[in-house]
N, C-alpha and C positions, 0 to 999 in steps of 0.2 A: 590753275591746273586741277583735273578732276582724278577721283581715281573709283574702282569701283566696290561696291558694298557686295561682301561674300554671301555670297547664298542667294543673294537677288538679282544678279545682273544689269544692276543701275549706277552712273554715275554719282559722285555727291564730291560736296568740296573736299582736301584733302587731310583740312583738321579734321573734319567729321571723318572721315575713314581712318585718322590714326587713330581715333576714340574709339571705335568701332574693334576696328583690326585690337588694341590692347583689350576691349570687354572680352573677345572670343578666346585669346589666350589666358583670361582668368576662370573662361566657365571652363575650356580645356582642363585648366589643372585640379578646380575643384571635383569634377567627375572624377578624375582619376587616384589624390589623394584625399584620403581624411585624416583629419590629424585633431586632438582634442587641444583647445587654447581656452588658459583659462578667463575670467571675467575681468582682468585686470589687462590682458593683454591683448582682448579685442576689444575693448574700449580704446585704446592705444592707437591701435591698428584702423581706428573707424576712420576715414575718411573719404568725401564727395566731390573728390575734386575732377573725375573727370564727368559726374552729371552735372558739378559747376560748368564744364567746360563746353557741354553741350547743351546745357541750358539755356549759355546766352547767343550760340549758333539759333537753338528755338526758336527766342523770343525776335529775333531777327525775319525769321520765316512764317511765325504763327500768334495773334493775338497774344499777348501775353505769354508765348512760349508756348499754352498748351491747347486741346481741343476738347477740354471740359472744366472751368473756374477754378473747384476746391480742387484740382491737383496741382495747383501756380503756389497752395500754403501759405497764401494771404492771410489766412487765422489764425495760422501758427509761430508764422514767420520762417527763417532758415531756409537755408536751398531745398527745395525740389528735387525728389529722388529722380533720376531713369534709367527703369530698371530693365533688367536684358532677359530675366528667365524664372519661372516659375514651376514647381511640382509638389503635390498634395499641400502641406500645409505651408512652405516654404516658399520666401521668393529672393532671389539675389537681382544686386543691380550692377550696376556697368562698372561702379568700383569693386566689386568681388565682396561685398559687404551680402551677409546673408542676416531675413529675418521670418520670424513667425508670424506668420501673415493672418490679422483678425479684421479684414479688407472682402479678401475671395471676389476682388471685380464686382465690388460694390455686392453682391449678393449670389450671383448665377454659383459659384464653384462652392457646390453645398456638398460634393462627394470627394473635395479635391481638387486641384490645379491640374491639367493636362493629365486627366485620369486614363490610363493606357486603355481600357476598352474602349472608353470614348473615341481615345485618338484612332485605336486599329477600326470602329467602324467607320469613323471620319477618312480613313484612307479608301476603304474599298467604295465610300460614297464618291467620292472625287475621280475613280477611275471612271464614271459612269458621268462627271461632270459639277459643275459646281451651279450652275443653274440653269433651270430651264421654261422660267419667264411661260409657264404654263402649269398644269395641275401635275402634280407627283404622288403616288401610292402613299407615300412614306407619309402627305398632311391628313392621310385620312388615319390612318393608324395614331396617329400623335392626339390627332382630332377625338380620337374615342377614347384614348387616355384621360385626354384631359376632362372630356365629358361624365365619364365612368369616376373622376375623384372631387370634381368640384360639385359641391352640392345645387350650387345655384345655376352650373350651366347645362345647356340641353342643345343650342346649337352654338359655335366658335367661330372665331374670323380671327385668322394671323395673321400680323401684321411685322414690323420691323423694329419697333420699340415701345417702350411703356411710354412713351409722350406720345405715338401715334395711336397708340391704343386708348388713350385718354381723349387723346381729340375725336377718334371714332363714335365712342361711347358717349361721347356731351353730342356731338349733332342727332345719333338717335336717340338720346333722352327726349331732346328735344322736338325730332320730329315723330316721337312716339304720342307725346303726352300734348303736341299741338302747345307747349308752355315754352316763354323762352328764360327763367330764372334759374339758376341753382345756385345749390349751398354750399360752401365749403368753408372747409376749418383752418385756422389760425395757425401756422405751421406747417399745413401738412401740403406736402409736393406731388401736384401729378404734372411733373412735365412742363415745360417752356411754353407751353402754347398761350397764343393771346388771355383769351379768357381766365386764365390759372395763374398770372401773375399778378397776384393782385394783395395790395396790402391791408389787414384789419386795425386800424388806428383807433385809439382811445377818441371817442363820442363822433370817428368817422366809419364806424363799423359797417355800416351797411351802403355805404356811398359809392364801392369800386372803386379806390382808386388803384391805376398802376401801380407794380412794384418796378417797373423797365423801362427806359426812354424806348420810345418807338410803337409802344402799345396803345392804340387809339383807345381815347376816355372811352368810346361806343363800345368798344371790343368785351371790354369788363364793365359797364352799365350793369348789365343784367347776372352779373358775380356776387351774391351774397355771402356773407362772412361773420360766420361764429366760433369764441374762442372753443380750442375741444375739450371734449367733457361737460358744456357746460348745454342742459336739456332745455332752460327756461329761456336762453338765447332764442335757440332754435324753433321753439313755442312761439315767440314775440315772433322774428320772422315771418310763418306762415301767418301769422295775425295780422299784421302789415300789410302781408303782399298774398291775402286770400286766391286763390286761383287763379296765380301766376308762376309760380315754384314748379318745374318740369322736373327736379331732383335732386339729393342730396348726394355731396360725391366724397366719402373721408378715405384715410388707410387708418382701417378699422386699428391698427397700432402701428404709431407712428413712427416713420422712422429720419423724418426729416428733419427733427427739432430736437433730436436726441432720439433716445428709447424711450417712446410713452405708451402706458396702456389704460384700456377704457375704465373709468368706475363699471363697477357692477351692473347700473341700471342704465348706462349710457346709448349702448347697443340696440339694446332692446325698446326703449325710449323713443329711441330716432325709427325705427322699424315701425311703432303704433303712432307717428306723428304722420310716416310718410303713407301709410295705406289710408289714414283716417281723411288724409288732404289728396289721395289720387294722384301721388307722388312716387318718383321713382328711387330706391336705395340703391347706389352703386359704391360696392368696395373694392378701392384699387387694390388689389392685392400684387399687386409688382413687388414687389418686397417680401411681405409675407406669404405669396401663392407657394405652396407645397414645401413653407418653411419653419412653420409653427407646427404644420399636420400636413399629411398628405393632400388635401381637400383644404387647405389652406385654414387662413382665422377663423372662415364661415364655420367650417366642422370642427375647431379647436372650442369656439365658444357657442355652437350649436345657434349659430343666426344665418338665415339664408336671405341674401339682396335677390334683388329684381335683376341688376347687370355687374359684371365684376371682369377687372382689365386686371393682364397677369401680364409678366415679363421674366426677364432676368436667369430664374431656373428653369423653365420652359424649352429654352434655349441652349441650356448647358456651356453657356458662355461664349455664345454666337449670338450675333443679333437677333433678336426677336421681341415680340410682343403678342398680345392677343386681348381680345374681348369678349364678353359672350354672355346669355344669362340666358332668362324665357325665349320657348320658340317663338312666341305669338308677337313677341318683341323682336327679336333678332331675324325673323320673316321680313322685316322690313327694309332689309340691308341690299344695297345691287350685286346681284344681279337680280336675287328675287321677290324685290321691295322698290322702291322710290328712294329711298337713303343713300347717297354716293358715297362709295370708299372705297379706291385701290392702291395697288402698290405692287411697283417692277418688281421686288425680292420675296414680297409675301410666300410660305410656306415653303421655300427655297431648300433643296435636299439636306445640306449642311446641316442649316437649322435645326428640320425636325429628325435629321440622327440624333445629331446631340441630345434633343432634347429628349427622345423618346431611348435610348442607354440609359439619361441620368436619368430617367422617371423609375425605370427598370429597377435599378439601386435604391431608391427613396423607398423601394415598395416593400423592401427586404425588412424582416424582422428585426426588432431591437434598434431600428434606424433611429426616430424619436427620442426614445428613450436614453439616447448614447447622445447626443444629441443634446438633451437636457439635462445630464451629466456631468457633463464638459464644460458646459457653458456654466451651469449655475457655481462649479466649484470653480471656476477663473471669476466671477463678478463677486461672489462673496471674498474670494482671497485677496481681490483688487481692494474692496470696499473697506475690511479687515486691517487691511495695511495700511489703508489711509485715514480713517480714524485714530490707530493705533500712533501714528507720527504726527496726532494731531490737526487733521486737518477737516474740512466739514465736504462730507461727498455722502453721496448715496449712487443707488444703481439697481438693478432687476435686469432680469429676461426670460425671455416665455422660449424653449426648446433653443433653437441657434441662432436667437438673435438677443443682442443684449446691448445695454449702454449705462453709463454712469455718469453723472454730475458734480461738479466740485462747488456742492450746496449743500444743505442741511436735506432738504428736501422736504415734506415728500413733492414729485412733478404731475403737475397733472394737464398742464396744458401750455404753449408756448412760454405763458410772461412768468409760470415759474422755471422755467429753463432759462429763459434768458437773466435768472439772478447768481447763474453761476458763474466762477471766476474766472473767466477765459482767457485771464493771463496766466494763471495757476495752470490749466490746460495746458497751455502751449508751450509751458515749461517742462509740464510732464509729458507731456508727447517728445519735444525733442532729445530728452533724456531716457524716454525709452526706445528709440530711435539708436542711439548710441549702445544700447543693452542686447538691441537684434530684434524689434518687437515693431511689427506694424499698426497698427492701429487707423482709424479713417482720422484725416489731416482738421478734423472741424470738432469741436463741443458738441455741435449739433448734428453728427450726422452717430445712426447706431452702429453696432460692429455684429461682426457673422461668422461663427463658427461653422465648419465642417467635420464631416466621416472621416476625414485624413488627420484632422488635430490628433496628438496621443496626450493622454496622463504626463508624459515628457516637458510635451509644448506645455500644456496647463501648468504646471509646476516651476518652467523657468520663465515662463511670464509671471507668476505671482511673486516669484524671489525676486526679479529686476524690479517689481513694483515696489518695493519694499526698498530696493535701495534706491530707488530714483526716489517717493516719497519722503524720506530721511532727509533728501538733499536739497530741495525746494520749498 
């Protein structure tokens, strides 16, 4: 027997619509009362039992239940939230459990969850259509945006995410500099694509191998691989492999192996390796573009690359992605280059509303600075309190992005992240979990504050830390 899901006009089984139907009656009632309960009593009251219940309808219907790995909690263990709603710094899930969300959709909701101007310009874009599979005003506006804050772009190409925007930017590396090698570092994530899953092994560093079944050895052949941070790696490399090397590709700070950020001389290092060998610098800035700084990490630490792929806030929390750097580089792209890369949703109206509102917002005064406020007093009060209850962590963040380790520290590159105790992790994750407190489900992935957190949020996340520490 089917029945149907409100609001969509679609059949679904009819355990899943009683799941459905009881979420809608909890977000009904949380709209309309508030009521203060204290930390004793929603701890009590915490439970998952109907994203248990749809979990395992999921995993029925979807690889492993879901349609992105680290949200299955494999690292953490414990059920998998699913959740039904979100607004500024807050998300509730299908059990009526509400938490302080330091996630924001992996990075795009840097102003807030379903931020009301966004949505009221996302409405009047939809009356006019949701896509139109040809050019729209609205990418050429987004397009000067973007051009106008990133240091190192001059012309752009939207695309539909930071993986496709990675793979745009390796073929015209490639077919800019005529070289087929590039470099990447140990950690750091651009994306699923063949080439980019590739693992750096102790004395197999430079060999490619796969990190995926199904990725041909040829695919990642020509994938070299340096721990980050470290410059005499990257030195030996181009020594090696003399004019072959088409580009070096990092996230100038990492955010896939935790929060890591560059030594001092890092940056600037790989910049005088790569002009000195006729090599191209590309930083993914999908993470950090317009999130460290308006002009991303490039104008945070004053280094400009040759090409830089952006996502996530771009978007405003719509799909998207982009690439872009030198004209004389990016001339080469089709339609008016030899370089192939399309795509049916590219610059699609959606999109660039969203993302040209949220650019709007970013640009406001005191954004940064609130920004770097917020964040640094949540990692020091986190770090504070776990020291304090005895435990070994460390932690940093640069403006709204931040992470912390349950290590001595200091990190400077994957293999000291991975000497953190990631059972300790998963302990304090699901115990702040139980407190109302989001956090990303992995040791290794970093977290992202917004314009929407208050002093509020900041404060009863550091007290939950304090008692979840105590207790682990």
């Amino acid at each position: 027997m089917a029945a149907t899901i409100p609001g969509v006009g679609l059949s679904c089984s009819t355990k899943l619509s009683q799941i459905i139907s009881l979420s809608s009656s909890s977000r009904s009632s949380r709209c309309s009362v508030k009521m203060t309960v204290s930390v004793e009593e929603k701890k009590k009251s915490f439970s998952l039992k109907k994203s248990e219940e749809a979990f395992k309808v999921a995993q029925e219907l979807m690889p492993g239940g879901v349609n992105s790995p680290v949200r299955a909690f494999k690292s953490v263990g414990g059920q998998p939230i699913i959740f039904d709603a979100v607004k500024g710094s807050h998300m509730w899930d299908i059990d009526g459990n509400e938490y302080i969300d330091y996630v924001g959709s992996w990075g795009p909701a840097i102003i807030g969850h379903a931020d009301d101007e966004v949505l009221a310009a996302l409405a009047e874009t939809m009356k006019k259509g949701t896509s139109f599979g040809a050019p729209c005003l609205l990418e050429n506006v987004l397009a000067e945006m973007v051009i106008s804050a990133v240091p190192s772009i001059e012309m752009v190409r939207f695309v539909n995410s930071g993986t496709e925007a990675c793979m745009g930017v390796l073929r015209l590396a490639r077919a800019f500099t005529r070289r087929q090698k590039i470099i990447k570092f140990e950690g750091c994530y651009h994306g699923h694509a063949d080439p980019f899953l590739v693992k750096a092994g102790s004395g197999v560093a430079t060999l490619g191998l796969p990190d995926s079944p199904g990725v041909p050895k040829g695919a990642a052949f020509d994938t070299l691989t340096a721990p980050y941070n470290d410059i005499l790696a990257v030195k030996d490399l181009f020594e090696t492999h003399k004019g072959e090397i088409a580009a070096i590709i990092l996230e100038p700070v990492v955010g896939n192996s935790g929060f890591i950020t560059p030594n001092p001389d890092f940056l600037n290092g790989i910049r005088e390796i790569t002009k000195e060998n006729d090599a191209l610098l590309i930083f993914d800035e999908v993470m950090t573009g317009f999130r460290l700084a308006y002009g991303g990490a490039q104008e945070y630490f004053g280094m400009t690359p040759d090409l830089t792929t952006l996502g996530k806030i771009i978007g405003g929390g719509l799909p998207v992605g982009a690439y872009g750097g030198r004209r004389d580089i990016m001339e080469m792209v089709a339609p008016a280059g030899p370089m192939y890369q399309a795509g049916t949703l590219s610059g699609n109206p959606l999109a660039m509303t969203a993302g040209i509102h949220t650019l709007k917002r970013l640009k406001e005064p005191g954004t940064y600075e609130y920004l770097d406020k917020i964040t640094g007093e949540l990692v020091q009060g986190i770090v504070d309190a776990g020291k304090k209850a005895g435990h070994a962590i460390c932690g940093g963040h640069i403006r709204g992005m931040f992470g912390y380790f349950f290590t001595e520290g200091p990190v400077f590159c994957f293999d000291d992240a991975k000497k953190s105790d990631t059972a300790k992790f998963a302990r304090f994750y699901r115990g702040m979990l139980e407190e109302g407190v989001y956090f990303a489900p992995s040791q290794f992935e970093a977290g992202f504050t917004s314009l929407a957190h208050s002093s509020e949020d900041i404060q009863q996340t550091i007290a939950a830390a304090e008692r979840v520490l105590k207790q682990i």
